[in-house]
C-alpha positions in Angstrom: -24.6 -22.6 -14.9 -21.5 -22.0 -13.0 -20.3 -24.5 -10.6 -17.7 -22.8 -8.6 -18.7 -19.0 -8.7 -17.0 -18.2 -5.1 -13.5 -20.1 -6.3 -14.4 -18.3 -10.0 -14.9 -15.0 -8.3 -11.6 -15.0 -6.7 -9.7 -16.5 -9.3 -10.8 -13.8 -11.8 -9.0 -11.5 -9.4 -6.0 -13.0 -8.8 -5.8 -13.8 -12.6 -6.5 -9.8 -13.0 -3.8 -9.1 -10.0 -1.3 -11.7 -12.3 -1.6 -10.0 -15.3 -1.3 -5.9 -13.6 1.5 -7.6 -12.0 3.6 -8.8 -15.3 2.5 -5.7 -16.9 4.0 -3.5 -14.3 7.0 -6.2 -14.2 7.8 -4.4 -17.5 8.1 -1.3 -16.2 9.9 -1.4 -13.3 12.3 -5.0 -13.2 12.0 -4.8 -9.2 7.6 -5.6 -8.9 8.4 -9.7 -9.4 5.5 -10.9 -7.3 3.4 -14.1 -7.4 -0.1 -13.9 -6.9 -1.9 -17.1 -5.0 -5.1 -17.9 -3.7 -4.5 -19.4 -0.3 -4.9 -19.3 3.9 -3.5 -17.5 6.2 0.3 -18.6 7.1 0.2 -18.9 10.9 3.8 -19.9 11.0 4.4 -17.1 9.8 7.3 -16.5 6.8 8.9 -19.4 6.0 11.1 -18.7 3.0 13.1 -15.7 2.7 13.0 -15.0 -0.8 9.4 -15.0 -1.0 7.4 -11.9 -2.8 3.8 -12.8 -2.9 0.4 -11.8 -2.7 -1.9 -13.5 -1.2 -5.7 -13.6 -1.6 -7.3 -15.2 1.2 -11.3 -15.8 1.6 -12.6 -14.7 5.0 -16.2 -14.7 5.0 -19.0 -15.0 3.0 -22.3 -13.0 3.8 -25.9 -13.8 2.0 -26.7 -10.6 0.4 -30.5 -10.3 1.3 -31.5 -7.1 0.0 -31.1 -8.8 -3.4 -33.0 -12.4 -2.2 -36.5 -12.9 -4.6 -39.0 -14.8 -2.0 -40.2 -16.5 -4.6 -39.1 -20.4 -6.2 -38.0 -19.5 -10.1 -40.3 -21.7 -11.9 -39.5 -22.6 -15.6 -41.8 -22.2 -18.0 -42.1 -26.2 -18.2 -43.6 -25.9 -14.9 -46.9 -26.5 -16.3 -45.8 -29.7 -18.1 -43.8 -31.4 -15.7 -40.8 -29.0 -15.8 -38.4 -28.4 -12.5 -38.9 -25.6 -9.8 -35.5 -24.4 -8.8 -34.8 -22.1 -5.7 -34.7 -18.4 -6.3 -31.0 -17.7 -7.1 -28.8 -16.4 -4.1 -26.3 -13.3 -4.0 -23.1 -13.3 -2.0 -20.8 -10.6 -0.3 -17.2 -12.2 -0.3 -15.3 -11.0 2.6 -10.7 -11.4 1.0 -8.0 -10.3 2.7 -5.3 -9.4 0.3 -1.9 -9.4 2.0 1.5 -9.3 1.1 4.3 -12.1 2.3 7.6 -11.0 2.2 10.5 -10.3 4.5 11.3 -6.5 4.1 8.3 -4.0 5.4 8.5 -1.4 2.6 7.9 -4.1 0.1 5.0 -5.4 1.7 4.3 -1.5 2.0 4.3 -1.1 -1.6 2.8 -4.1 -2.5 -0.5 -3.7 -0.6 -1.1 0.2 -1.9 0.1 -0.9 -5.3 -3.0 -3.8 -5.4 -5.4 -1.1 -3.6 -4.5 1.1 -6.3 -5.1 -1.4 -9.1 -8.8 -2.8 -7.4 -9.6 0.8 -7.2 -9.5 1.8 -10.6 -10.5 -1.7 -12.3 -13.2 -0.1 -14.3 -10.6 2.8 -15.5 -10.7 2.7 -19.1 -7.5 4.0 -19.2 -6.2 0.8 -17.9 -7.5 -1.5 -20.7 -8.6 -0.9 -24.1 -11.0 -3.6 -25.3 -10.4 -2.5 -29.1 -6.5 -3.2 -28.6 -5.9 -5.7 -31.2 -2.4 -6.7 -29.3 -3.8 -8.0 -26.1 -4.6 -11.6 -25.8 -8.1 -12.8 -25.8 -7.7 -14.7 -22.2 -6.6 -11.1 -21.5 -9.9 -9.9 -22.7 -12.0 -12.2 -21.0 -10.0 -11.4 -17.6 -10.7 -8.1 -18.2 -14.2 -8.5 -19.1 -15.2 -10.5 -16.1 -13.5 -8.5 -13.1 -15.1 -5.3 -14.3 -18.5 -7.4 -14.2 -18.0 -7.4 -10.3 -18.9 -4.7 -7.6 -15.4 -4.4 -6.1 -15.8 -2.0 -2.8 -12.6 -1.4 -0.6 -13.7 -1.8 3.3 -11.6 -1.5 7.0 -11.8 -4.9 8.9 -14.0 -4.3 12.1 -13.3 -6.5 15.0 -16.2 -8.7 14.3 
């Protein structure tokens, strides 16, 4: 049973956004961003050399459509076994934004990571049968395309 699945859940992507970002590192010397899971800076930027993305939690919304009425009851029920609640979905509402001093960056960085959340289930973007990738790779791989990733405007709710 998983014990953190919200903090799992968004450290699967930032883990995912980590690794797109030292692969594209490669490519093009000028992309060195950090990737961190963290609130909202009201003070706005503090350091001046700072290239990040940030991945901040915003809301989280019960998703009822997929709610079971019913307890789950193991099959030890009957002899004494433990009736556990029926198992509950969530919508997690992230802001993704980028903190740095010069617009255009912060420009590139945010379509750059829209791009890359867009097409996570690309195959072209990862080969499982690539015997040169790492297995934490893999698994990072493995779990982010597990999740229903859909791109939405912020509403004024």
């Amino acid at each position: 049973m998983n014990t953190f699945p919200i903090y799992d859940a968004l450290n699967d992507l930032k883990l995912y956004l980590e690794l797109k970002a030292k692969e594209n590192k490669l490519t093009n010397p000028t992309m060195d961003w950090n990737v961190s899971l963290n609130s909202l800076d009201k003070d706005g930027q503090k350091d001046e050399e700072k290239n990040d993305i940030v991945i901040t939690l915003l809301r989280i919304e019960e998703e009822t459509s997929r709610k079971t009425q019913q307890p789950n009851y193991s099959q030890w029920a009957k002899v004494g076994g433990e009736i556990s609640n029926p198992e509950i979905w969530v919508n997690l509402y992230i802001l993704i934004s980028s903190q740095t001093n010069v617009y255009e960056t912060a420009l590139r960085q945010i379509s750059t990571v829209i791009y890359w959340i867009n097409n996570i289930h690309d195959s072209r973007h990862y080969d499982p049968s690539n015997t040169n990738v790492p297995e934490s790779v893999k698994k990072v791989f493995d779990k982010i395309t597990s999740y229903s990733i859909e791109l939405q405007s912020l509403t004024t709710e």
